[in-house]
C-alpha positions in Angstrom: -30.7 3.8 -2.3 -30.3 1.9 -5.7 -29.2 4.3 -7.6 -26.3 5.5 -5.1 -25.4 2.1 -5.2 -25.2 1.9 -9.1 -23.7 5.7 -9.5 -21.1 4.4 -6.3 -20.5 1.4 -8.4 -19.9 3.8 -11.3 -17.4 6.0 -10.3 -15.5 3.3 -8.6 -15.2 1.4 -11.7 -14.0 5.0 -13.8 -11.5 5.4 -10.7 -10.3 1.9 -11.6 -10.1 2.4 -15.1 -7.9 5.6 -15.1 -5.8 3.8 -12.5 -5.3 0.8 -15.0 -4.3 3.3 -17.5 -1.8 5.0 -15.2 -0.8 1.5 -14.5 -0.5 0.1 -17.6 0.7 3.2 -20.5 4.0 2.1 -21.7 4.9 -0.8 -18.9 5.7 -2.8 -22.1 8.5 -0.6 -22.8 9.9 0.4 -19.1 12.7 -1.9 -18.6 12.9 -3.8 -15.4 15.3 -2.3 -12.5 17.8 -4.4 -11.0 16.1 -5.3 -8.0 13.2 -6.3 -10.3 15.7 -8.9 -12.3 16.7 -10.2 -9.2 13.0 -11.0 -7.9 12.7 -13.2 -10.6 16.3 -15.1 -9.6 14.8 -14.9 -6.1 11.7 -16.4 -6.9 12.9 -19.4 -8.6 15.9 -20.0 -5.9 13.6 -19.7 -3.1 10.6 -21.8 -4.3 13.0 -24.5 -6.2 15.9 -24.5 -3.4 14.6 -22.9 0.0 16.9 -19.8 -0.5 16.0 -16.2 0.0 19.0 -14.5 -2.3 20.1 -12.9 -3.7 17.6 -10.1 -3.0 15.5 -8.6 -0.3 16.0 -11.7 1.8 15.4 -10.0 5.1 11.4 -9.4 3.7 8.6 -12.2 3.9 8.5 -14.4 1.1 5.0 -14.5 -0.3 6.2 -12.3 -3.5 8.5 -15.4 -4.3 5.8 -17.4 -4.6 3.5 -15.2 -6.7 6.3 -14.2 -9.0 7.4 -18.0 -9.5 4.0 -18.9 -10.4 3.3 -15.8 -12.6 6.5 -16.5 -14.3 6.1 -20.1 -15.1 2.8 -19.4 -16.3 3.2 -16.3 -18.3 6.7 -16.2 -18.7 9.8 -13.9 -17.8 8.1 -10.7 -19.7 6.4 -7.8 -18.2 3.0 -9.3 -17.3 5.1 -12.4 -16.0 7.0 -10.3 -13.3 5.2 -7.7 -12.7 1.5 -9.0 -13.4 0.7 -9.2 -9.5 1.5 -5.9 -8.9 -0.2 -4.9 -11.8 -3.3 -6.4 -10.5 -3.4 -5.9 -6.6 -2.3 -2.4 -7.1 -5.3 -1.5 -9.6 -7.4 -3.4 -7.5 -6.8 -1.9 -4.5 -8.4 1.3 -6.1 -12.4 0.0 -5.9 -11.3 -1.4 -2.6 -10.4 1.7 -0.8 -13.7 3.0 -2.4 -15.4 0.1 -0.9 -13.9 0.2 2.5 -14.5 3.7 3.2 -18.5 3.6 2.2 -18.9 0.6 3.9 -17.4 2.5 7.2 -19.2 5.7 6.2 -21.6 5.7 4.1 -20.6 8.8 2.6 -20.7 8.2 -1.1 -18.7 11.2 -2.6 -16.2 10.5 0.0 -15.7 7.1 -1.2 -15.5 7.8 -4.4 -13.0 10.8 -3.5 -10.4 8.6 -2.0 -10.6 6.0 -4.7 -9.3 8.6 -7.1 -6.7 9.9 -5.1 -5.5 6.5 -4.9 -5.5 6.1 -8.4 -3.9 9.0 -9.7 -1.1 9.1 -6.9 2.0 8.9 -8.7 3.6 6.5 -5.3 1.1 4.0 -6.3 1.5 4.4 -9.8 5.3 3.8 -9.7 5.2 1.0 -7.7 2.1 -1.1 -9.1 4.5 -1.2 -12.3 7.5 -2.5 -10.4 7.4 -6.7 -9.3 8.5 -5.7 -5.4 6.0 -6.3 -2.7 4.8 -2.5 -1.6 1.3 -3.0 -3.4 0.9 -6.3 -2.4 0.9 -5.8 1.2 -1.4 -2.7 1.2 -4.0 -4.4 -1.5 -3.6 -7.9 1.5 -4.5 -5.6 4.4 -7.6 -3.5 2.8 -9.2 -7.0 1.8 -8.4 -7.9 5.5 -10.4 -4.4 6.7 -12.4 -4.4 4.3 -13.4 -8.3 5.7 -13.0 -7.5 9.4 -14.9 -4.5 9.3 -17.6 -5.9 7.5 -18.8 -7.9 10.6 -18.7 -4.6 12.8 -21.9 -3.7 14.6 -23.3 -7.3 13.3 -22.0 -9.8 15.0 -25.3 -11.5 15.5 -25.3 -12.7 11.6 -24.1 -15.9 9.4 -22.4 -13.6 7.6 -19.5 -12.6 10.5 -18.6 -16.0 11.1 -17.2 -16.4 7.4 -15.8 -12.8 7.5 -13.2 -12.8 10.7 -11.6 -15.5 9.5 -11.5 -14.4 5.8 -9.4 -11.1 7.4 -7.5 -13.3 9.2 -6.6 -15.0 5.8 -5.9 -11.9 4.2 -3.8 -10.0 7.0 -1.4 -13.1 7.0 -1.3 -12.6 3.0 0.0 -9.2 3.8 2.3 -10.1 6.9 3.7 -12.7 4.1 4.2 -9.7 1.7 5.7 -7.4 4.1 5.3 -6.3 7.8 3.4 -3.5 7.8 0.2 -5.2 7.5 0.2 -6.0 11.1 -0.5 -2.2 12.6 -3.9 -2.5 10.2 -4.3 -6.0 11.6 -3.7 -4.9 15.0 -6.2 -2.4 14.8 -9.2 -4.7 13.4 -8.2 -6.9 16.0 -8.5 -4.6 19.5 -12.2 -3.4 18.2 -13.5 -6.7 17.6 -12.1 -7.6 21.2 -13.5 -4.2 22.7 -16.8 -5.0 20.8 -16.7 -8.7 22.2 -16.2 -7.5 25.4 -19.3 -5.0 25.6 -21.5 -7.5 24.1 -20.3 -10.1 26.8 -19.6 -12.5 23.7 -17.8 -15.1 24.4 -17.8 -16.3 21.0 -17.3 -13.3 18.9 -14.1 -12.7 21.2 -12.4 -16.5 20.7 -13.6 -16.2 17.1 -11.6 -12.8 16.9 -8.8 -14.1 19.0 -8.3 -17.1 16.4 -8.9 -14.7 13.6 -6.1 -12.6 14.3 -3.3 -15.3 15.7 -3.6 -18.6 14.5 -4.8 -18.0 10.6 -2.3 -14.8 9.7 0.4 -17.0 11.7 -0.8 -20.5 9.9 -0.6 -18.4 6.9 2.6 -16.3 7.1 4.0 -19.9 8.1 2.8 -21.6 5.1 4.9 -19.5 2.9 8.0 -20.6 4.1 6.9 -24.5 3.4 10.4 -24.2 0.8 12.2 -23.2 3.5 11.2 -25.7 6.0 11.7 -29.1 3.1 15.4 -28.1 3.4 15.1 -29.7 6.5 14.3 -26.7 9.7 12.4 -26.7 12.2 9.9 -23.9 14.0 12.7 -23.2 16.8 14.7 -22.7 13.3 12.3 -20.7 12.2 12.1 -18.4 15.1 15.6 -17.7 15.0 15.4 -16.7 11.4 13.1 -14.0 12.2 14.8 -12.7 14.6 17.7 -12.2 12.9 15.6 -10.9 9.6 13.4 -8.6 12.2 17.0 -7.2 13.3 18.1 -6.4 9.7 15.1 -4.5 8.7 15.0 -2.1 11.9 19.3 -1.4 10.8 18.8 -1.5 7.3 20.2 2.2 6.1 18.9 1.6 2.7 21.4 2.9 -0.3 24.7 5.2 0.6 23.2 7.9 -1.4 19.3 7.4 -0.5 19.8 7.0 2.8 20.2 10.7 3.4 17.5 11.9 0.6 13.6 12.4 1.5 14.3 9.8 3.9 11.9 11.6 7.1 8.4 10.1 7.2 7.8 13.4 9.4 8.3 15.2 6.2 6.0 12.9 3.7 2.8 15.2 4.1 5.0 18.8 4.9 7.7 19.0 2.3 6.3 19.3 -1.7 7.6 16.8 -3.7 9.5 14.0 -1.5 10.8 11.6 -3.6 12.9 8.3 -4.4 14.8 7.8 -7.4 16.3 4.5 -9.0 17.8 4.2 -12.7 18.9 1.1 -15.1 20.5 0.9 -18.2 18.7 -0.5 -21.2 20.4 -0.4 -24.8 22.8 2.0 -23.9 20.3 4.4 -22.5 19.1 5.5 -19.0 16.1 5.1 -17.6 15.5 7.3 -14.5 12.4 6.2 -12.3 11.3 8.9 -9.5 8.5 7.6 -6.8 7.1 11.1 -6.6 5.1 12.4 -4.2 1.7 14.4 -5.6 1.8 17.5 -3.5 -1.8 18.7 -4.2 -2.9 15.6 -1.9 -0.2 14.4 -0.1 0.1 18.7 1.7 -3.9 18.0 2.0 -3.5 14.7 4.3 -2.2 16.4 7.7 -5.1 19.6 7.6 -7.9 17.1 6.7 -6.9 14.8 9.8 -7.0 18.0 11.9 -10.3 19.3 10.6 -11.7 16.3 11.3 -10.5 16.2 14.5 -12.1 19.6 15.4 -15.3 18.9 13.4 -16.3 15.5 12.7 -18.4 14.9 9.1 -19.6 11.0 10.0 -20.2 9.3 13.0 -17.6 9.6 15.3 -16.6 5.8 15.4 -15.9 5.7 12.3 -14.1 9.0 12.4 -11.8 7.5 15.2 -11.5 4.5 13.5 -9.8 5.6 10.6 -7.7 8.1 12.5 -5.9 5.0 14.4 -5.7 3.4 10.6 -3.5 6.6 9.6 -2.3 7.4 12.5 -1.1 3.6 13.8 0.3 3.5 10.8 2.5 6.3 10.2 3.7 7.0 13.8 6.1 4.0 13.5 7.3 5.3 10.4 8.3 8.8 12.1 9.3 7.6 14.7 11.7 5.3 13.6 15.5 5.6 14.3 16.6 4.4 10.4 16.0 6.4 7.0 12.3 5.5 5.5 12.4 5.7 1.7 8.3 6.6 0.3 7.9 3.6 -0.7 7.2 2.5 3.0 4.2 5.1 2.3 1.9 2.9 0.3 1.5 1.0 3.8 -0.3 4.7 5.2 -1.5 6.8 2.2 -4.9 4.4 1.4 -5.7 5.6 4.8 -4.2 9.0 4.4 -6.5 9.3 1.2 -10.3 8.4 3.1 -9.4 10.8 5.5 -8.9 13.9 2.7 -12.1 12.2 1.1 -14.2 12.6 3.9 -12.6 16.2 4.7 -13.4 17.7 1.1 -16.4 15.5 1.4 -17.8 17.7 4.4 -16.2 21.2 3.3 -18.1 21.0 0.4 -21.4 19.7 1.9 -24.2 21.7 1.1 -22.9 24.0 -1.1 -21.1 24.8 -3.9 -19.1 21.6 -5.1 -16.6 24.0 -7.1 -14.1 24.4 -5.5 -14.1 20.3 -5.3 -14.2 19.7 -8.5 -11.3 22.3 -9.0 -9.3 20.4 -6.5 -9.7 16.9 -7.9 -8.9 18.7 -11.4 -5.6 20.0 -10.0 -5.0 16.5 -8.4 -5.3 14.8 -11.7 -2.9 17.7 -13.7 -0.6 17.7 -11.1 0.0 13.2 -11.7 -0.1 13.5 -15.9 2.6 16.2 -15.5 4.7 13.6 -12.7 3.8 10.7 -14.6 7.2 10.1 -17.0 8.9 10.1 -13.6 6.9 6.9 -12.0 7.0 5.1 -15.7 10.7 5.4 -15.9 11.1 8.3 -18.6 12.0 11.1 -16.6 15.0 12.0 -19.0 13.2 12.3 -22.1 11.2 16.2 -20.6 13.0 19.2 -20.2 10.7 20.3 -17.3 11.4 17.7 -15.1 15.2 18.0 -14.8 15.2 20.2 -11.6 13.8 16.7 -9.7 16.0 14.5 -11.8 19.1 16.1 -11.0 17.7 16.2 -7.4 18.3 12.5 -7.4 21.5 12.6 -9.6 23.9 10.1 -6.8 26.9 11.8 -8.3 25.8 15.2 -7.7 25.1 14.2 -4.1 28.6 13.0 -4.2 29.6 16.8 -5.1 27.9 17.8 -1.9 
């Protein structure tokens, strides 16, 4: 057992290390895109002045707070705006790792869904942008990885730090963007269903509180620059309301609103993509968030084989079914366009599910074809990689996608 701790403890820390090097190759020389500039203007309006402009304002406002502190500390530079996504998004690598052996147990599964994490070009993209997509997935896997930690042992010291420590974390993530509550959500109806069998009163207030009053006392913390200008709650709830009703309208850009904008699509069509572009110097810099097909085609068959044929115990098979599952429904279903980035909020789930599938295909014999599919993985992000770090224009090979996302060649159409 110590030594599949020590090789789990390993691997996750290689699977971090080529994620920081995705992460970090040339992010001193990517420019920032406009709605990156504007986070830092946002930042220091809302934290100095109570304002949300002039971007993003119908979003939660923990990213404000981060970036104004980052920025006053380390400056308006790269690390200084985009430091926090630099961090929670390489971080977020050993946690996924972490979550999925401590639900498991299955080591090479573990180990398998950190890597995909790390070398999915999505991630990569936006872990070297300063917007709030990495933030919110890195806030709800601490507040799994807390929640779950106290599943099955509720009798122990140990769960009554742990609820509450999720419910700190999952209103770090509602702060950073709304879908940490389906994650949330889910934690919170096993821990009542296990209070419930267990006839335990305590463990079910304990949840109860843990997944209310701390994400709420959280999420309202983060407006505190808000409420100095003189509002109130009943304010406050207003303001929601009216933010709530401009994300579910929100039709994103003219031209992206009609391009790989399907969630139904993410995990069917090859290459699904976004595309944004500035200007620096005089020259272009086209950014494309694109989609790895050698894992993302994998995520729908490895759900259904593990449906028909369960590799780990079957709680923990259902469990992370409703993680994926609760999480990406809302996404299809919705009635607006849904740009990929949304997908950061389902493909850490996505990922432990093709972990555990190649994890049980290749059990007990030949490890291969494995290896051949994590070696594909890996080729498939270096040859994708210019387009999440911004240099998409300086290959030949990847002009067929960059002309894909061309706005004026959509205007041709």
């Amino acid at each position: 057992m110590q030594n599949e701790t020590k090789t789990l403890v390993l691997m996750l820390l290689t699977a971090t290390v080529i994620g920081l090097c995705f992460r970090l190759y040339g992010i001193m020389e990517q420019p920032p895109l406009s709605d990156e500039a504007m986070t830092v203007y946002t930042a220091e309006n809302y934290v100095e002045r109570g304002q949300f402009r002039p971007t993003m304002p119908q979003h939660p406002r923990l990213r404000d707070v981060l970036i104004h502190g980052s920025t006053g500390v380390l400056g308006t530079g790269v690390l200084g705006v985009r430091g926090f996504s630099l961090l929670f998004g390489t971080l977020s690598i050993p946690l996924l790792g972490l979550l999925l052996y401590r639900l498991s147990g299955r080591r090479t599964a573990s180990i398998l869904a950190a890597v995909f994490l790390a070398v999915d070009p999505v991630h990569i993209m936006f872990s070297r942008q300063s917007i709030q997509e990495v933030h919110t997935a890195f806030f709800f896997l601490l507040g799994c990885t807390a929640a779950l930690g106290g599943w099955g042992r509720a009798g122990k010291p140990a769960f009554w730090v742990t609820l509450p420590l999720s419910g700190i974390f999952f209103g770090l993530g509602l702060a950073s963007k709304a879908h940490a509550v389906i994650p949330m959500a889910v934690c919170g109806v096993l821990l009542a269903g296990q209070a419930a069998r267990r006839r335990d009163a305590s463990l079910g207030v304990l949840a109860a509180l843990s997944f209310t009053v701390l994400p709420l006392a959280v999420y309202l913390a983060t407006y505190i620059p808000w409420f100095s200008r003189g509002y109130t709650i009943p304010d406050w709830i207003f303001m929601q309301k009216a933010l709530a009703y401009a994300v579910v309208t929100d039709l994103g850009h003219d031209v992206q609103s009609v391009l790989d904008a399907r969630a139904w699509l993410w995990f069917i069509k090859p290459f699904m993509g976004w595309g944004n572009f500035t200007y620096h110097l005089g020259k272009p810099y086209v950014s494309i968030a694109m989609a790895n097909p050698v894992l993302w085609l994998m995520v729908l068959p490895s759900s259904l084989y593990l449906l028909i044929r369960p590799s780990v115990p079957g709680r923990t098979t259902w469990l992370l079914q409703a993680l994926f599952w609760s999480s990406y429904l809302p996404l299809v279903l919705a009635q607006r366009p849904i740009t990929i980035f949304s997908s950061i909020a389902v493909i850490p789930f996505a990922y432990c599910l093709v972990g555990l599938a190649w994890d049980a295909w290749s059990e007990g014999g030949s490890r291969k074809l494995l290896y051949g599919y994590v070696t594909a993985a890996c080729i498939a992000t270096m040859a994708l990689f210019p387009l999440s770090m911004g240099k998409a224009t300086e290959y030949n090979y990847p002009d067929a996608f960059v002309e894909r996302f061309n706005p004026h060649q959509q205007e041709r159409k």
